[in-house]
C-alpha positions as CSV (number, residue, x, y, z in Angstrom):
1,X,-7.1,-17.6,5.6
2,X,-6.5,-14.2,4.9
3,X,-6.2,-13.3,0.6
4,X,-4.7,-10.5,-0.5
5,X,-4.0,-9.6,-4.2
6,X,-2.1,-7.1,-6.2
7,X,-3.6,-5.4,-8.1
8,X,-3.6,-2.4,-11.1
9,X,-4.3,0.8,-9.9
10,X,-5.2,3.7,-11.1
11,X,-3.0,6.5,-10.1
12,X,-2.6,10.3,-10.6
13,X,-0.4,11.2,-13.3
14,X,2.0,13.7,-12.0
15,X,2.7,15.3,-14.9
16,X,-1.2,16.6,-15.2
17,X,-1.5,17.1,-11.6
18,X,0.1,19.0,-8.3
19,X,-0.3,15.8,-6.2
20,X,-0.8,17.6,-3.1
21,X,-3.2,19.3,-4.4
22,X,-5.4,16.7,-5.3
23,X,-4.9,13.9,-2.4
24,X,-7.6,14.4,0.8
25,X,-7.9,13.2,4.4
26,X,-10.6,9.9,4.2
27,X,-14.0,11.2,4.1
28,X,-15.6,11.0,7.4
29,X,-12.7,13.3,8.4
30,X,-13.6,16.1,5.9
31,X,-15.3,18.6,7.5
32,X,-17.2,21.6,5.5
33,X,-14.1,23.5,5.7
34,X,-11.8,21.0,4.2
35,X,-14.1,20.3,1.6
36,X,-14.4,23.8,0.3
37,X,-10.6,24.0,0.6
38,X,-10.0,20.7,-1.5
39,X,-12.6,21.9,-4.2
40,X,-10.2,25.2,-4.6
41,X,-6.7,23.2,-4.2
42,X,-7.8,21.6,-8.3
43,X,-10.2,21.0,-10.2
44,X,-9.2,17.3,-10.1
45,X,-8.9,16.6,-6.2
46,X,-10.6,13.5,-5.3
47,X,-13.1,15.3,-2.8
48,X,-15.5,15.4,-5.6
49,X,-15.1,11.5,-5.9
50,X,-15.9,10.5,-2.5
51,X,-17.7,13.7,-1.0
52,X,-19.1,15.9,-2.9
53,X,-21.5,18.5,-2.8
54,X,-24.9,18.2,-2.7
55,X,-26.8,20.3,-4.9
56,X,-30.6,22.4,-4.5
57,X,-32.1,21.0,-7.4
58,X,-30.4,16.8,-7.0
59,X,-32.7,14.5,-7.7
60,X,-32.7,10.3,-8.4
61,X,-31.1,11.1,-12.2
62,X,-29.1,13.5,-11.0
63,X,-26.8,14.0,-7.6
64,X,-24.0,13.6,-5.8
65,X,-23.1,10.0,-6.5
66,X,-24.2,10.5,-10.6
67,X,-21.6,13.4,-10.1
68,X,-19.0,11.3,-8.7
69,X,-19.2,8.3,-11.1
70,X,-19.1,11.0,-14.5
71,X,-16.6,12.5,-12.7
72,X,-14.2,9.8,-12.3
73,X,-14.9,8.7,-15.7
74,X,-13.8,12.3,-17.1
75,X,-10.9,11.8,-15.5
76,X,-10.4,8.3,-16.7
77,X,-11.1,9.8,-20.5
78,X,-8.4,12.6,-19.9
79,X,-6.0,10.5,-18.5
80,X,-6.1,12.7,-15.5
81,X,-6.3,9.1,-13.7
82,X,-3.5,6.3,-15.4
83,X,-4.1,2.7,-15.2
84,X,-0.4,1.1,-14.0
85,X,0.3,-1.8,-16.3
86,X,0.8,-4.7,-14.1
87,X,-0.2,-6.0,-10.8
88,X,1.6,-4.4,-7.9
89,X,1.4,-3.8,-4.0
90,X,2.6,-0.5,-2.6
91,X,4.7,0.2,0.3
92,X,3.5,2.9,2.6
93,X,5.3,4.8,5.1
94,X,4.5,7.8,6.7
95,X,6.3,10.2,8.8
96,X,5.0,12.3,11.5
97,X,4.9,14.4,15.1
98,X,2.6,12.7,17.4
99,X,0.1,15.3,18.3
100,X,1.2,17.7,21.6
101,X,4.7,16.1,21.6
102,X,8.0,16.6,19.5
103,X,8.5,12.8,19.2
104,X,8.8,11.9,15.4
105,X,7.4,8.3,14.5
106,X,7.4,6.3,10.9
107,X,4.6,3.7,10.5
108,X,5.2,1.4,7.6
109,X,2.7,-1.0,5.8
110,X,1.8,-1.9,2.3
111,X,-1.4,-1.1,0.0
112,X,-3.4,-4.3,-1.6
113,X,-6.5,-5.7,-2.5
114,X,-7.4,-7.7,0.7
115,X,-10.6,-10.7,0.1
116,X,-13.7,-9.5,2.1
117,X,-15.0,-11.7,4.9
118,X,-18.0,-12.0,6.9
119,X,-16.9,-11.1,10.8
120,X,-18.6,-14.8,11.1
121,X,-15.6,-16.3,9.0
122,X,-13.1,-15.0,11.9
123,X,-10.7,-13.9,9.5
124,X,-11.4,-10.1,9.6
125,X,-12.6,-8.3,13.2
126,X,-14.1,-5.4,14.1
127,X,-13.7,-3.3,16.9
128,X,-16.2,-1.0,17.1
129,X,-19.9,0.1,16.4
130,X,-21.2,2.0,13.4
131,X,-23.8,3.7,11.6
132,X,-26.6,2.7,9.6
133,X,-26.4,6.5,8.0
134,X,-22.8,6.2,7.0
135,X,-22.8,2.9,5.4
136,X,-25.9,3.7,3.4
137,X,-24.3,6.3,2.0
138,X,-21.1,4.6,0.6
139,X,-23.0,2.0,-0.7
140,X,-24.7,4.9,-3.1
141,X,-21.1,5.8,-4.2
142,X,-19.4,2.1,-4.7
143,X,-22.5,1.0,-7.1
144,X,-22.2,4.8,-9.2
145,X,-18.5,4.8,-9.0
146,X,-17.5,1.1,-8.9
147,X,-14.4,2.3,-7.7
148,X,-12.9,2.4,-4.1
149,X,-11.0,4.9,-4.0
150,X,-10.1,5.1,0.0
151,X,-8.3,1.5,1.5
152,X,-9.3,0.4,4.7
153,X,-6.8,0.5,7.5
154,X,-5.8,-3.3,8.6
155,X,-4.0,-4.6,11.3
156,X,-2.2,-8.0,11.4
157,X,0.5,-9.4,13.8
158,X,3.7,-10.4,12.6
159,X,7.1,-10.9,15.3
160,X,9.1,-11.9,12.3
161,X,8.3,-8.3,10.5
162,X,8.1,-10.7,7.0
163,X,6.2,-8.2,4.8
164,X,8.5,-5.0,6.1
165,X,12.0,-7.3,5.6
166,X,10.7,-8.1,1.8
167,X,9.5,-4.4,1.0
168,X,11.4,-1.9,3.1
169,X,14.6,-4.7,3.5
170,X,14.7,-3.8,7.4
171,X,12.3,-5.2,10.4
172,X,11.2,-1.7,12.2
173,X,10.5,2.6,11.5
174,X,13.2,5.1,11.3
175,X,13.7,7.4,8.4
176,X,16.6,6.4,6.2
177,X,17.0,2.9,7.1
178,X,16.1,0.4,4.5
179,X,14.9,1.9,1.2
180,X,15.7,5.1,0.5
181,X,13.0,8.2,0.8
182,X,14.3,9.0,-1.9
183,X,13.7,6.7,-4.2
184,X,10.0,7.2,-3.3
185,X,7.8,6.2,-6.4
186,X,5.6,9.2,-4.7
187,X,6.3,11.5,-1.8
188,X,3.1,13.9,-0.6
189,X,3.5,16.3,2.4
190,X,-0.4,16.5,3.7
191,X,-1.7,19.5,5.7
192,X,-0.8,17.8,8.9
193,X,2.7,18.1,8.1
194,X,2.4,14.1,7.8
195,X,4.9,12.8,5.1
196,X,3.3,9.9,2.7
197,X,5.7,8.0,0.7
198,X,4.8,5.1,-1.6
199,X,6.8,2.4,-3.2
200,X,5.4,0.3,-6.0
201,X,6.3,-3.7,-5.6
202,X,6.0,-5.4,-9.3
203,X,8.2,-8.4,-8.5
204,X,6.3,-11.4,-8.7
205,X,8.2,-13.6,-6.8
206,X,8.1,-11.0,-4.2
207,X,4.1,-10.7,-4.3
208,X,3.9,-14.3,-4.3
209,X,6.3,-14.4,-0.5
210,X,4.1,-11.4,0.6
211,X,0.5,-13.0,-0.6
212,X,1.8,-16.2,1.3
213,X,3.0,-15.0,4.3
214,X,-0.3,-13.2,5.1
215,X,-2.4,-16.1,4.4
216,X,-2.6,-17.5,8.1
217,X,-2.9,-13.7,9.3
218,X,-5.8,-12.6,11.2
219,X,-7.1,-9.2,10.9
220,X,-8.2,-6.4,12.7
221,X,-10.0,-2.8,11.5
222,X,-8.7,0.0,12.6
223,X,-9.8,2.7,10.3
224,X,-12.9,2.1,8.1
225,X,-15.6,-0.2,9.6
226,X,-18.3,1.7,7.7
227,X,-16.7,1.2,4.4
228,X,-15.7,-2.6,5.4
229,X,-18.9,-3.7,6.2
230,X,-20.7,-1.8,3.0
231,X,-18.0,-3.7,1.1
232,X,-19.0,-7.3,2.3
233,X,-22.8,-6.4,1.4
234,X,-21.9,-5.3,-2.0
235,X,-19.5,-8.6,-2.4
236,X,-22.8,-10.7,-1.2
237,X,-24.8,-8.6,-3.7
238,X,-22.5,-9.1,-7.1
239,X,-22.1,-13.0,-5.4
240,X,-25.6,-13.3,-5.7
241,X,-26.3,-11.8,-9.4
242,X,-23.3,-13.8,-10.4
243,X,-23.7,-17.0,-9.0
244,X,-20.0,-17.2,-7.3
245,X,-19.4,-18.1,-4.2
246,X,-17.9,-14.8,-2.3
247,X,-14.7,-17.2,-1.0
248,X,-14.5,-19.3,-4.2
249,X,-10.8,-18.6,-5.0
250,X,-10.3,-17.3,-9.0
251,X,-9.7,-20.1,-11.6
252,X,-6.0,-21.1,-12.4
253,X,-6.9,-19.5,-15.9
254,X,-7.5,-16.3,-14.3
255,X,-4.2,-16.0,-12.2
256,X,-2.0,-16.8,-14.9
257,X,-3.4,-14.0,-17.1
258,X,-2.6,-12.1,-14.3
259,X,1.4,-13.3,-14.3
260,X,1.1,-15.7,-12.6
261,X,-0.8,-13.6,-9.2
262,X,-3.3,-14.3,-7.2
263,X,-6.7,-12.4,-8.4
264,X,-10.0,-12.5,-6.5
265,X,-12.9,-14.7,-8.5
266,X,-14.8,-11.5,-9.0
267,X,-13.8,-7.5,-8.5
268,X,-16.1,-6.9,-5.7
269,X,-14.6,-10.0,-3.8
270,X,-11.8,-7.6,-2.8
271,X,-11.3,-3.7,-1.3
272,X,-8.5,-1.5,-1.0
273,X,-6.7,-2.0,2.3
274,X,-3.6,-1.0,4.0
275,X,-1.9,-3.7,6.3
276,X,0.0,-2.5,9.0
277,X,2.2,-4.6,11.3
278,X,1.4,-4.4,15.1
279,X,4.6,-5.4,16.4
280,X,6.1,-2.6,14.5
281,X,6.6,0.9,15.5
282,X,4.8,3.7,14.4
283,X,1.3,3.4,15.6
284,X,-0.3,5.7,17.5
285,X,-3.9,5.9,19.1
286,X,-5.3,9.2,20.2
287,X,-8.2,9.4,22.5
288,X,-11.4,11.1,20.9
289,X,-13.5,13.0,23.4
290,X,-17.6,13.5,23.8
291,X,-19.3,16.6,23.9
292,X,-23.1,16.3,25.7
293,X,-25.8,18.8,24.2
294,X,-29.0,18.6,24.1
295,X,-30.2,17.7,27.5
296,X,-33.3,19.7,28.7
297,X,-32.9,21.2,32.6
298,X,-29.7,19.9,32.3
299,X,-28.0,20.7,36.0
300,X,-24.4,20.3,36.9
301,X,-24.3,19.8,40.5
302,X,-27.3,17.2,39.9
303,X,-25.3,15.2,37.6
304,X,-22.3,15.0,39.7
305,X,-24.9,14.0,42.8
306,X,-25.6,11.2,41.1
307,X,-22.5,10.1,39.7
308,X,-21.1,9.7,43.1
309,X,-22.6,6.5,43.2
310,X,-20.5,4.9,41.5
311,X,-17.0,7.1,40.9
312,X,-15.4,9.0,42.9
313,X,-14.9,12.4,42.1
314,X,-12.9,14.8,42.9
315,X,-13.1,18.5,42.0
316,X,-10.1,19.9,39.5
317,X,-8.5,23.4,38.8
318,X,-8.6,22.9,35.4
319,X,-9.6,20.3,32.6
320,X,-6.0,19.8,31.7
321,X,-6.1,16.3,30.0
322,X,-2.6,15.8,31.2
323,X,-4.0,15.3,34.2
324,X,-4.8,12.0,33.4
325,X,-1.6,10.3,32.0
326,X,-0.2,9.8,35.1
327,X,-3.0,7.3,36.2
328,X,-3.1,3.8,35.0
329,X,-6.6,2.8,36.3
330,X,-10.0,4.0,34.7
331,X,-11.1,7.2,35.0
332,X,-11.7,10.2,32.9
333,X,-12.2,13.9,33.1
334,X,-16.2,15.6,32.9
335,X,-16.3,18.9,32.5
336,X,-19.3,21.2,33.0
337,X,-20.0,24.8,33.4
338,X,-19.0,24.7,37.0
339,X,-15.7,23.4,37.2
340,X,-14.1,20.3,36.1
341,X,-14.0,16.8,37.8
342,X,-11.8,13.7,37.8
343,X,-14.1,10.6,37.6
344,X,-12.5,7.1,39.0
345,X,-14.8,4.3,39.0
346,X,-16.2,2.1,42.1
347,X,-15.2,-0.8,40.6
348,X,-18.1,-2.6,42.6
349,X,-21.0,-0.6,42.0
350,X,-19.8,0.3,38.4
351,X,-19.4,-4.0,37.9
352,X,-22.8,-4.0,38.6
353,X,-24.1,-2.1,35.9
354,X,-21.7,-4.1,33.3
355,X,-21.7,-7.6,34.8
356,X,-23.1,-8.2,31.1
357,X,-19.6,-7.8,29.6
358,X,-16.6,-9.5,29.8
359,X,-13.8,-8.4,32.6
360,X,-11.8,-6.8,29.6
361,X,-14.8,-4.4,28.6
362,X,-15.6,-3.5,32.0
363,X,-12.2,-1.3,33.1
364,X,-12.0,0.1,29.4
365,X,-12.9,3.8,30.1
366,X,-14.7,4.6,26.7
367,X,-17.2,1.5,27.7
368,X,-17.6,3.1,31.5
369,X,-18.3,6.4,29.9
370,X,-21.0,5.2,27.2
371,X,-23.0,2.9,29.2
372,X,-22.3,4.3,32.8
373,X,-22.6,7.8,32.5
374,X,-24.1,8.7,29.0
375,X,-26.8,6.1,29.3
376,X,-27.4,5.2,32.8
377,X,-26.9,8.8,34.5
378,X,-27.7,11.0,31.0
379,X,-30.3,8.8,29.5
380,X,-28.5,8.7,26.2
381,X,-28.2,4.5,25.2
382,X,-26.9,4.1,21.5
383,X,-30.2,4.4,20.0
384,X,-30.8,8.3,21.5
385,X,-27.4,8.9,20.9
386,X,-28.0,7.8,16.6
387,X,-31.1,9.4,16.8
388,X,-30.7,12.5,18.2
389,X,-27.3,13.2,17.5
390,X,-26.5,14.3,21.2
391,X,-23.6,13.2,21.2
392,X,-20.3,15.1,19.6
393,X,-16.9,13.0,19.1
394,X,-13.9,15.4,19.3
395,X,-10.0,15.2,19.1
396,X,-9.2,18.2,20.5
397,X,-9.6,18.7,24.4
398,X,-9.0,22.3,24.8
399,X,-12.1,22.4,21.7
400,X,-14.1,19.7,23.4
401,X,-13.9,21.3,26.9
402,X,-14.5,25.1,25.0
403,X,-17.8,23.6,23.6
404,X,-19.2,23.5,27.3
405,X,-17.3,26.6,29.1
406,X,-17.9,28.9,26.1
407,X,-20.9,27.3,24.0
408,X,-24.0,25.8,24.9
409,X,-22.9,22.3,25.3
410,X,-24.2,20.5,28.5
411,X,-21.1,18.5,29.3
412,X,-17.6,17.5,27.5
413,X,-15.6,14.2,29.2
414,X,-12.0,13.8,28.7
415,X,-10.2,10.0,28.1
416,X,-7.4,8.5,27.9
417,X,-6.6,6.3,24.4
418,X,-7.5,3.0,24.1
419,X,-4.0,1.1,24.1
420,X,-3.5,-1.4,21.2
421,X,-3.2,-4.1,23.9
422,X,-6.8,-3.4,24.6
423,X,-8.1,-2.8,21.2
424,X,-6.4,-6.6,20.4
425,X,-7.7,-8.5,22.8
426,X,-11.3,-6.9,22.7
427,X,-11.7,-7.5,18.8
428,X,-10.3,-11.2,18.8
429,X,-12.4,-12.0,21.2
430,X,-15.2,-11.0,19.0
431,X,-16.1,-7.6,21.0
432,X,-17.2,-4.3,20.1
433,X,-16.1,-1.1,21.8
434,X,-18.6,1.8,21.3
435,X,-18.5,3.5,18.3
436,X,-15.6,5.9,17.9
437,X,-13.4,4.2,20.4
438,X,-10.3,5.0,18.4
439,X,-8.8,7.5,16.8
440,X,-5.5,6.5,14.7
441,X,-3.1,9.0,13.8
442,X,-2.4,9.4,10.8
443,X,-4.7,9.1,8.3
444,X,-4.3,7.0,5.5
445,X,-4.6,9.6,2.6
446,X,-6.8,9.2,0.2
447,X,-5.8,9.6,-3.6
448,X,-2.6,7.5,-3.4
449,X,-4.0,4.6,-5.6
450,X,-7.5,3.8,-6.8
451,X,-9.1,0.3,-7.1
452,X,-11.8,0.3,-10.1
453,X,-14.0,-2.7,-10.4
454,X,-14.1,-2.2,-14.4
């Protein structure tokens, strides 16, 4: 069964802070850029929580993650950060353009403590590789900070809309329906233009219907694998040292100290998530793009020599990703320094090569891409590919496909987005797509509520 909790967060205090300026994109999405910029927005942004800079003369006493943990404290101290004073979940909402259109979407969910499982327990399911690299390194920050300060993006069906009905009072998006915007306990604009609102649930009754109607849920991980599965290890650890079982429920003692709420049996049982309802509106998947560099007597016309074997290719005037929306089969978009190339698939030579995985890997074109062309025909399997860091993963196209025509990049390909269809049945099934298969828009931000384990 799937547990979530309410919980008591701690929160910015508005009056001490410009809220916008001290919320972030998540951290893998922080580039060196947007971190210089969020050190300059305050003095109190959350960048220097989850990433922040590394220093000449940081050694085992003293570095980034030392830094982060006396910084959070400070803030603590100053009452900077506020500790609510009761168990709540928080609606979410956020407002947006999808990227290169003028459509305007609302996706709703709700922020709680959700129980860590093991992928084994087939509760919670992945859909996607990961890196040893990035998990190391927010397993540093959990055990300086004990804090999680950035939720995890979770997706759970629901036709009967149960959670949005009992938060938002209606079943689907659309600003102004259901509670009112502005009634907001918090509304941020982010640099995206993306509007976050947040709505704090103390009702017990109504965390009790929530808590219970997500119990027979099963979940899926759209945003956050690195920081899920560092998570579960640090759940296994504290189990371990503690003697509790990681899915021992808390005693009845506990939960009625708690009003009478459902608590986990030990703080590092749980992490912060954000639950999002696939039948609803809202969602949107954008395709992220590889950029090739790196290869030695790399050759253009060689490469698409041999990758007539098994697509078929034809020659394009441009490498307009547009191009591809028209086409429901797989194929993508390779673009070199010669001239740009629509790749569709032999689907008998390219079965061949992935007879290994199931039908509903094989026509995904993210899987083709990775395992046809960047390993077979490039030489780069998922090991060169960690290793070497050959391979770039870009949103933009018109930046992915400048890497190659006006940098020193050997290749750039083009896809289209992994529908949510696909993404479902692939992770229920127990699959994983290649790493970076996804890229959901927006971001949940980070800086809207903090769980601390102490």
């Amino acid at each position: 069964m799937a547990r979530i909790y309410p919980f008591r967060a701690l929160r910015y205090d508005p009056s001490r802070v410009n809220m916008e300026d001290v919320v972030t994109q998540p951290y893998d999405k922080i580039t060196p850029a947007m971190q210089e910029h969020y050190y300059e927005a305050s003095p109190y942004n959350l960048v220097r929580v989850i990433l922040g800079k590394h220093l000449p003369d940081d050694n085992d006493q003293h570095n980034v993650y030392t830094r982060a943990a006396e910084t959070l404290h400070d803030w603590r101290e100053e009452g900077i950060l506020r500790e609510e004073s009761e168990p709540a979940l928080y609606g979410y909402s956020q407002t947006y353009t999808v990227p290169y259109t003028n459509e305007v979407r609302e996706r709703r969910g709700f922020i709680a403590l959700g129980h860590l499982y093991d992928y084994a327990d087939k509760v919670v399911y992945r859909h996607e590789q990961t890196f040893p690299k990035h998990k190391s390194d927010r397993m540093s920050l959990f055990k300086a900070t004990r804090a999680y300060c950035e939720q995890i993006y979770m997706l759970y069906s629901d036709p009967a809309f149960t959670a949005e009905k009992l938060i938002f009072g209606v079943t689907s998006g659309g600003n102004g329906e259901g509670k009112d915007a502005n009634l907001a306990d918090l509304a941020i604009t982010d640099e995206y233009g993306v509007v976050h609102r947040v709505w704090k649930v103390t009702d017990p009754t109504l965390i009790n219907l929530i808590v219970t109607a997500m119990a027979d849920k099963k979940l899926i991980i759209a945003d956050g694998h690195h920081r899920y599965e560092t998570s579960v290890a640090y759940a296994k650890e504290r189990s371990a040292q503690l003697k509790l079982p990681l899915n021992q429920p808390a005693d009845e003692d506990e939960r009625v100290s708690n009003g009478n709420l459902p608590v986990p049996a030990f703080p590092e049982a749980a992490m912060m998530m954000t639950f999002v309802n696939m039948d609803a509106p809202g969602i949107t998947i954008l395709p992220t793009h590889r950029v090739v560099h790196g290869i030695e007597n790399f050759s253009s016309p060689d490469f698409i020599t041999r990758a007539s074997a098994y697509f078929d290719i034809k020659e394009l005037p441009s490498a307009d990703i547009a191009q591809l929306a028209p086409i429901s089969g797989t194929t993508f978009i390779a673009v070199t320094i010669d001239g740009s190339y629509l790749l569709t698939a032999k689907p008998e030579a390219v079965d061949l090569l992935l007879s290994d995985l199931p039908p509903r890997q094989r026509r995904l074109d993210v899987v083709q891409l990775h395992r046809v062309v960047l390993d077979k025909l490039l030489g780069l399997d998922q090991e060169t590919i960690t290793r070497l860091g050959s391979v770039s993963y870009i949103r933009e196209a018109e930046e992915a496909a400048k890497m190659v025509t006006e940098g020193d990049s050997n290749m750039a390909f083009l896809i289209k987005p992994i529908t949510l269809d696909q993404l479902r049945d692939v992770s229920l099934a127990g699959d994983v797509m290649p790493q970076k298969s996804t890229d959901f828009y927006p971001k949940l931000l980070s800086g809207l509520a903090i769980y601390a384990l102490d």
